[in-house]
C-alpha positions as CSV (number, residue, x, y, z in Angstrom):
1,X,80.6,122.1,113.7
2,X,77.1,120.6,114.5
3,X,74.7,119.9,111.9
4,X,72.5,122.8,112.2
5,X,76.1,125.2,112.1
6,X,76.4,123.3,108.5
7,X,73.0,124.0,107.3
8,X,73.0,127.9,108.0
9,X,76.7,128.1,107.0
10,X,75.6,126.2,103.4
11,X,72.0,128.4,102.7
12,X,73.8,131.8,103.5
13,X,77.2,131.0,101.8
14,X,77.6,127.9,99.9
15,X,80.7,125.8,99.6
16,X,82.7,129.1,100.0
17,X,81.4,129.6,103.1
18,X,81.5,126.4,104.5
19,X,85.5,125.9,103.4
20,X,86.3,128.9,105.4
21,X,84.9,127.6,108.5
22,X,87.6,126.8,111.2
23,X,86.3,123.0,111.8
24,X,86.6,122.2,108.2
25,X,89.7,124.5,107.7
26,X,91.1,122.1,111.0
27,X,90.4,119.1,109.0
28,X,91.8,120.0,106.0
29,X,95.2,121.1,107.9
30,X,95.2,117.7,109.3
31,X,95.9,117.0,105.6
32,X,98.2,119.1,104.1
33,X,98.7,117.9,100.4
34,X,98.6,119.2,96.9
35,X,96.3,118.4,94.3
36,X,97.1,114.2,93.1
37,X,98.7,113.1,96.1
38,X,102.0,114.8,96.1
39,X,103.0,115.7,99.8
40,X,103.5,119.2,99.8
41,X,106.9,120.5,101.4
42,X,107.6,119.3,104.7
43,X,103.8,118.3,104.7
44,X,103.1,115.9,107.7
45,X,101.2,112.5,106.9
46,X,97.6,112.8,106.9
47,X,95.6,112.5,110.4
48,X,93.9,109.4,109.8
49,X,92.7,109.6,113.7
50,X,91.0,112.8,112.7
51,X,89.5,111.9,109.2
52,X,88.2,108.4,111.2
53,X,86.2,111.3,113.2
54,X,84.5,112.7,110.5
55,X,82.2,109.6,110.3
56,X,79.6,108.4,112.3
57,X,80.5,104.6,113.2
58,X,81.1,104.2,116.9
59,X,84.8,103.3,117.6
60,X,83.6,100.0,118.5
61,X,81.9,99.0,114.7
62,X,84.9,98.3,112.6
63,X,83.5,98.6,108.8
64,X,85.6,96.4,105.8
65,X,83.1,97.2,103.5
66,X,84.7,99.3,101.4
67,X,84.3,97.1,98.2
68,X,80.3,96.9,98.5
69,X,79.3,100.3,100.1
70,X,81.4,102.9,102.3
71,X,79.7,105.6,104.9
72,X,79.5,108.5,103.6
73,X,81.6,111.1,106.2
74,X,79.5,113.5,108.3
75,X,80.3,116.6,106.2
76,X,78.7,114.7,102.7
77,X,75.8,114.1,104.7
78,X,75.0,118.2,106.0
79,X,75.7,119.1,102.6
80,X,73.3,116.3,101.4
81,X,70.7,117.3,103.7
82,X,71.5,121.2,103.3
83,X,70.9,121.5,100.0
84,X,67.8,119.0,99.4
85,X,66.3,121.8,102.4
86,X,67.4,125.0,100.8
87,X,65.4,123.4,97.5
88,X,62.2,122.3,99.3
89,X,62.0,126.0,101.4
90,X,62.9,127.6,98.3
91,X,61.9,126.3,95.1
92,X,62.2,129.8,93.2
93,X,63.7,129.2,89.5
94,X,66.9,130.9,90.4
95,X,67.6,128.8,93.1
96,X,66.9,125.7,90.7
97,X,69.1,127.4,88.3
98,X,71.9,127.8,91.0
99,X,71.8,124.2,91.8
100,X,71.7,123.0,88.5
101,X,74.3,125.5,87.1
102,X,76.8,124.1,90.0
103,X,77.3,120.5,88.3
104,X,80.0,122.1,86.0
105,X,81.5,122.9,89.2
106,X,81.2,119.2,90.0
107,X,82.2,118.0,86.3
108,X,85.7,119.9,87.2
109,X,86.7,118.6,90.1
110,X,86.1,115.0,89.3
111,X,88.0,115.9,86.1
112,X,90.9,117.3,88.3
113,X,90.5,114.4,90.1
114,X,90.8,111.8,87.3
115,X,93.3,114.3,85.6
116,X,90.5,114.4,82.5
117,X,88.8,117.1,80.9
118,X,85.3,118.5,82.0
119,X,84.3,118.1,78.4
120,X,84.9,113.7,78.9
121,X,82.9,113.6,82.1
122,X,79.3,112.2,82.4
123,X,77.6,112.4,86.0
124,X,75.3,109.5,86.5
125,X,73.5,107.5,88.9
126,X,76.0,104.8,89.6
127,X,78.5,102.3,87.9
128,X,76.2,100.1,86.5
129,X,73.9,102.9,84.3
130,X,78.3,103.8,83.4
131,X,78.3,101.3,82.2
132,X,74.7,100.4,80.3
133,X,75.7,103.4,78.6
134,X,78.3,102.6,77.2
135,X,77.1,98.8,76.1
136,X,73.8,101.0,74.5
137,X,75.8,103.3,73.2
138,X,78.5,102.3,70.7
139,X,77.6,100.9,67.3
140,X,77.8,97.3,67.1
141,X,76.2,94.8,64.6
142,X,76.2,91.2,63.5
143,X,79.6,90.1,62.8
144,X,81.0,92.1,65.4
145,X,82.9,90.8,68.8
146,X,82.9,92.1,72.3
147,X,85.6,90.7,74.4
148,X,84.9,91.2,78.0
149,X,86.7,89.5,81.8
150,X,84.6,86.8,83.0
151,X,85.4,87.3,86.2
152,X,83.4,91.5,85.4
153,X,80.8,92.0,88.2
154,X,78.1,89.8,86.4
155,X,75.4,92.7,86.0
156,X,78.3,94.4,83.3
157,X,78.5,90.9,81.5
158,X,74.8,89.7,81.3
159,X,74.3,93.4,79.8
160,X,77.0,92.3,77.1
161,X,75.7,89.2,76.6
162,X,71.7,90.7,76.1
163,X,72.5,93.0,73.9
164,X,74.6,90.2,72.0
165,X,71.7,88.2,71.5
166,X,69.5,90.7,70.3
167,X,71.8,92.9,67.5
168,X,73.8,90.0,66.6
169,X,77.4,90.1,68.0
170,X,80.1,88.0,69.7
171,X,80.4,88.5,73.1
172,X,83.5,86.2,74.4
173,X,85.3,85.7,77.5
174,X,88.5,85.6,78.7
175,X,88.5,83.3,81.8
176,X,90.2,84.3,84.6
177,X,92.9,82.2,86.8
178,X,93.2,81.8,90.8
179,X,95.8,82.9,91.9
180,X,95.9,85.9,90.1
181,X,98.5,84.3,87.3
182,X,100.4,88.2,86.5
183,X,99.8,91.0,84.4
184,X,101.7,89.3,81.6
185,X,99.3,86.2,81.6
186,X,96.1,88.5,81.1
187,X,98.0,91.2,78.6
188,X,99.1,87.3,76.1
189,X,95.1,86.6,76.9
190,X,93.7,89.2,75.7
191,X,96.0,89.7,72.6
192,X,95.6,86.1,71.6
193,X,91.5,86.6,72.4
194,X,91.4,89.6,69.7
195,X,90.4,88.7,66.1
196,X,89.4,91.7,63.2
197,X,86.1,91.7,64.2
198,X,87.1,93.0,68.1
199,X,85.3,96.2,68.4
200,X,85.5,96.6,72.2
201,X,87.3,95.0,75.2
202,X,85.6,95.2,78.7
203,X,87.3,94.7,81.6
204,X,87.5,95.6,85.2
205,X,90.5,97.7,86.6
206,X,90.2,95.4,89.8
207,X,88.1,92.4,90.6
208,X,85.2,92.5,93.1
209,X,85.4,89.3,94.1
210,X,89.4,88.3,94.4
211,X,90.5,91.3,94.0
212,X,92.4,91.1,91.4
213,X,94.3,94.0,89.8
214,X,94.6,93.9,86.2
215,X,97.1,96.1,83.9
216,X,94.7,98.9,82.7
217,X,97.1,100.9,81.0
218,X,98.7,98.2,79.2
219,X,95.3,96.4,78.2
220,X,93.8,100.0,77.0
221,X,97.1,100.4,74.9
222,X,97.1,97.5,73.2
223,X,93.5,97.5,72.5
224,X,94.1,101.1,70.8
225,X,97.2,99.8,69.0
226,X,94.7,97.5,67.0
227,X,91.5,100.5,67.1
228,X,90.2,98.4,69.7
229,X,87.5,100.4,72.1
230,X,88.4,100.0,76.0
231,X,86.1,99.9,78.7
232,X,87.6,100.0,82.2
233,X,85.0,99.3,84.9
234,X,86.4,101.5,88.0
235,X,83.7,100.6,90.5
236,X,86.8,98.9,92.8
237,X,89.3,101.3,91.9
238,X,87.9,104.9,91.8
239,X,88.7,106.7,95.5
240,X,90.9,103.7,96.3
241,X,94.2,103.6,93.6
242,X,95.6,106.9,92.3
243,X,93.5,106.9,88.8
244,X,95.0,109.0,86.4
245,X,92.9,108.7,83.0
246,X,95.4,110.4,81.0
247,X,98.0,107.6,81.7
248,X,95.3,104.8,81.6
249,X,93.9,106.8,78.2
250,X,90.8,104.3,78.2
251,X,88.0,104.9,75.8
252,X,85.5,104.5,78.6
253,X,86.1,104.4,82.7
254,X,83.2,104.4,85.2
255,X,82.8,104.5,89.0
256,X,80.3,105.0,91.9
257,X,80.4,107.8,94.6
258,X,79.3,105.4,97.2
259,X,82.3,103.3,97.1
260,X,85.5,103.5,97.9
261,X,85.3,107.8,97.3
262,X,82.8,108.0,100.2
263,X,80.5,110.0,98.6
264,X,76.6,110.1,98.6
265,X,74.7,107.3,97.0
266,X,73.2,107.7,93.4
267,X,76.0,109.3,92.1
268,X,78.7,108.3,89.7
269,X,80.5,109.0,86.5
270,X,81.1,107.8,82.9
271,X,84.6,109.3,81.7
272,X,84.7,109.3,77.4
273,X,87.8,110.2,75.6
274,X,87.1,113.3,73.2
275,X,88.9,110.7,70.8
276,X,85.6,108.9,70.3
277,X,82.7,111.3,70.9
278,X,81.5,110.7,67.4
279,X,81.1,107.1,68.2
280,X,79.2,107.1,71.3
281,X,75.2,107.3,71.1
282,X,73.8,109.0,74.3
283,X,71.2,106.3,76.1
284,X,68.8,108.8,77.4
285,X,67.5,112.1,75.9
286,X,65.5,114.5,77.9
287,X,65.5,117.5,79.8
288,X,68.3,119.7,81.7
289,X,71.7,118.4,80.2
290,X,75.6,119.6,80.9
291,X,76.9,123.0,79.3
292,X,80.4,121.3,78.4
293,X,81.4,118.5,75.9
294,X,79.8,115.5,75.4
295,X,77.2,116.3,78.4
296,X,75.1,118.4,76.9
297,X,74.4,115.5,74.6
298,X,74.2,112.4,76.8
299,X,73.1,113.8,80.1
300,X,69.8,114.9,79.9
301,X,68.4,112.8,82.5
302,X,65.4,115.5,83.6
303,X,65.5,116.2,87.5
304,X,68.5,114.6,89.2
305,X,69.6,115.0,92.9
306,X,71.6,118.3,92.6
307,X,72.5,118.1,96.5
308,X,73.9,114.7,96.3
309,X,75.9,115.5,93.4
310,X,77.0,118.6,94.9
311,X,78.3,116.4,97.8
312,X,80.2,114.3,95.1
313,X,82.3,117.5,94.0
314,X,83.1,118.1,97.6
315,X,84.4,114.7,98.4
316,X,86.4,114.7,95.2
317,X,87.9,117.9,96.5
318,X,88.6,116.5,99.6
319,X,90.1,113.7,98.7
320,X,92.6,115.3,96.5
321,X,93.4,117.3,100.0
322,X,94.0,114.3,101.6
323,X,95.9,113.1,98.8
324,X,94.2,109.9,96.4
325,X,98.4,108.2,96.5
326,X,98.5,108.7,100.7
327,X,95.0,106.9,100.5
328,X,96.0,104.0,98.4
329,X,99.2,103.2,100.7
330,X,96.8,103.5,103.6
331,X,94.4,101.3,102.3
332,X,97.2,98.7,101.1
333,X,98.7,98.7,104.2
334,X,95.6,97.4,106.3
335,X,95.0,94.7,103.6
336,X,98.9,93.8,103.8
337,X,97.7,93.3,107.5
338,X,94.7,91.6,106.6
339,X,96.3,89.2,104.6
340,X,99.7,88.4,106.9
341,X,97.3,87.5,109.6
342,X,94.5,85.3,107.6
343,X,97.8,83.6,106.3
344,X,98.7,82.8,110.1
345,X,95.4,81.1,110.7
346,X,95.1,77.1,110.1
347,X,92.0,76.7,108.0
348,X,92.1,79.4,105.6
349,X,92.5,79.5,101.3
350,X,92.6,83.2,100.5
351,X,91.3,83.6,96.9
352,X,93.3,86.9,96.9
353,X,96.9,87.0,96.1
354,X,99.5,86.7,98.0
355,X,101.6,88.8,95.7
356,X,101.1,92.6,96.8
357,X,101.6,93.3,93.4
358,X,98.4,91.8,92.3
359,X,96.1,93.2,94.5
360,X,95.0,96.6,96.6
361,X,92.4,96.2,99.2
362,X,90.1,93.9,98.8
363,X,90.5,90.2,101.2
364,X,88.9,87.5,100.1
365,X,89.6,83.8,101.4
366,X,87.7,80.6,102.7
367,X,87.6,80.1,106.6
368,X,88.2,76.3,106.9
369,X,84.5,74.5,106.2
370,X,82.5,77.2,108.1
371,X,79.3,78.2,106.0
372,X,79.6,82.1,104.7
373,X,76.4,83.5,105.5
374,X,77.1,82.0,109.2
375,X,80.5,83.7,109.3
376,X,78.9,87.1,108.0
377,X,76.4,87.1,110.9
378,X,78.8,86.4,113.3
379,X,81.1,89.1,112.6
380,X,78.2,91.5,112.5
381,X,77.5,90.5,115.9
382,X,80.9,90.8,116.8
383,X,80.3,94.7,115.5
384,X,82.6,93.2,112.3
385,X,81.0,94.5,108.6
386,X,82.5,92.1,105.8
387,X,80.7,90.7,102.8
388,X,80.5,86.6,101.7
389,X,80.1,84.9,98.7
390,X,78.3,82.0,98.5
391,X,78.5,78.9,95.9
392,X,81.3,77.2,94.3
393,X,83.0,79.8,92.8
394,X,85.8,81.0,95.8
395,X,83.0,81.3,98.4
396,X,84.2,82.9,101.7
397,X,84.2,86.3,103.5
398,X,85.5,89.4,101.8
399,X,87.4,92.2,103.9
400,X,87.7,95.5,102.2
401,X,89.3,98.1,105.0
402,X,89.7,101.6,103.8
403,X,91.5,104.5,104.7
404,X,89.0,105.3,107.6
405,X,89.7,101.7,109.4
406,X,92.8,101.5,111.7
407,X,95.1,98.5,112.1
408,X,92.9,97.3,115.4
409,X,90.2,97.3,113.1
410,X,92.0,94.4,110.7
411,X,93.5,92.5,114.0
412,X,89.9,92.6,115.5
413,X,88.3,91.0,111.8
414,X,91.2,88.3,112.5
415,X,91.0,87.5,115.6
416,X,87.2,86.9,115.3
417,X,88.1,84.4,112.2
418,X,91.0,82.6,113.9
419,X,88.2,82.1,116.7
420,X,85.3,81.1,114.7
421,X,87.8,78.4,113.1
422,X,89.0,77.0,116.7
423,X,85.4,77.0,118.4
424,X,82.6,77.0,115.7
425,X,80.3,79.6,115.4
């Protein structure tokens, strides 16, 4: 199905229309899975071959850059591109109202997704207005302590910290520890870090820059045993593990579309348990909210991209086709590869943990004395996409493969290390 197929499918039909089509119908049989990842009967494994079609990077551009920014597959992009069109030709009331009236449709699939409730879901712009949100929006005054990760994507914690300084309040820090010391080390840190003025813990579900996975669940439980707030940034975790909020039961959990789900940029989602509605002060008041829950009081955000989001609620649909457990083992099994090989190559310190355990899918390790930024623009020329840290604190590269990266993809990203190490770059 070509482009300009999509586009004429979308304006005469819609997303019924399009689902019926036999290309998409071929790709989702590639995928036969119910709803959470459960295979369904005598279900075959998913077709990675034919989901890696679905996207536009050559064969020969292997992309482990899940953990900073993913491509969006072909299908997000016609709907993106479909809808924003149908708007501009037509920009009749009704077909405003249409578009706007179809982020409910949205709200419950990332809710299926997330295994939430429409009524907890917030669509925003990204992970980082998630989470501004919620440091704006609970009640907090002098006296009062935040207890946040210090190892949170700093953006998060200098929002913490600002705030902080002009209401009043504590913000402290548990420290984190390379190698990633267990889930038992960070459960005794936290519970020795709380005092009876804790009003919220902050903490990411796993680390951007190790990739660390902490024990969510167990954190947001303990934190509600002593009527502790929880605030689980998901910007590493959401379209990569197999979230299911109502295990996790956090007060607060936020993700981007544009990571690891594969979604169009400028979308996310703030997830708020009904338990706390009353506590939670919306950020931004204006026009066109949600019809459900606590979106029709904190997401009045005047005109958003109703396409784009659109996109969001088919790519959340999609990947519960596919199945979000099938896409974690995939993804864990190319950083399992990552990480065998890197540890076969004289010169390298991962930062990341050896134990499988501790970690999902994002690489990160120092290649012998080389200088990152170097490294980065070798593998880019070597059609490799990574990320690097710089400075003192675990500088290095950063693979982050995804479920659209094959196995040649993670031997190619070692083989170009294990040769930058031997020649120079």
């Amino acid at each position: 199905m070509d482009r300009r197929e999509f586009a004429r499918l979308f304006a005469l039909g819609g997303t019924a229309a399009l689902l019926s089509h036999p290309g998409v119908q071929e790709l989702r049989a590639a995928t036969p899975r119910l709803a959470h990842g459960a295979p369904g009967p005598g279900a075959a494994r998913p077709d990675w071959a034919a989901i890696r079609a679905q996207f536009l990077m050559p064969e020969e551009l292997s992309v482990m850059n899940a953990a900073n920014l993913c491509p969006s597959p072909r299908y997000v992009m016609e709907e993106v591109t479909s809808g924003t069109e149908r708007l501009d030709r037509e920009p009749l009331p009704s077909v405003r109202d249409s578009s706007f009236s179809s982020k409910e449709w949205v709200r419950e699939r990332v809710a299926a997704w997330l295994r939430a409730r429409p009524e907890e879901i917030l669509l925003t712009r990204n992970t980082s207005e998630s989470n501004n949100w919620v440091v704006g929006g609970v009640e907090l005054a002098a006296g009062d302590e935040v207890l946040i990760l210090n190892d949170n994507h700093p953006s998060t914690n200098a929002a913490w910290k600002r705030r902080g300084e002009r209401h009043g309040f504590t913000v402290r820090e548990v420290a984190q520890v390379n190698p990633h010391p267990g889930a038992e080390y960070y459960l005794e840190a936290f519970r020795r870090a709380m005092t009876p003025r804790t009003r919220i813990v902050a903490f990411s579900h796993l680390t951007n820059t190790a990739g660390d996975l902490m024990p969510a669940e167990a954190l947001c439980a303990m934190a509600r045993e002593e009527g502790i707030l929880s605030a689980v940034d998901g910007a590493q975790s959401l379209g990569l593990l197999d979230v299911d909020l109502s295990r996790m039961r956090p007060d607060f959990y936020s993700g981007s579309a544009h990571k690891w789900p594969c979604g169009p940029k400028e979308v996310g989602l703030l997830y708020v348990n009904r338990a706390i509605h009353g506590q939670f002060w919306p950020s931004v008041v204006s026009a066109y909210p949600g019809q459900v829950g606590i979106s029709r009081t904190h997401e009045g955000m005047g005109q958003r991209d109703e396409a784009a989001i659109q996109a969001f609620g088919r790519q959340a649909d999609f990947l519960m086709g596919v199945g979000q457990s099938e896409i974690e083992a995939r993804s864990r099994a190319l950083a399992d590869a990552a990480m065998e090989g890197l540890q076969r190559l004289d010169g390298v310190t991962p930062w990341t943990s050896l134990d499988p355990t501790r970690r999902v899918a994002v690489v990160t390790f120092q290649p012998g004395n080389l200088e990152p930024g170097r490294v980065l623009a070798a593998l880019e020329s070597d059609g490799i996409v990574a990320a690097a840290r710089g400075g003192s604190d675990r500088p290095g590269i950063r693979f982050s493969p995804h479920y659209y990266n094959s196995f040649h993809d993670v031997e190619r990203g070692v083989e170009a290390i294990g040769r930058y190490l031997q020649q120079g770059i």
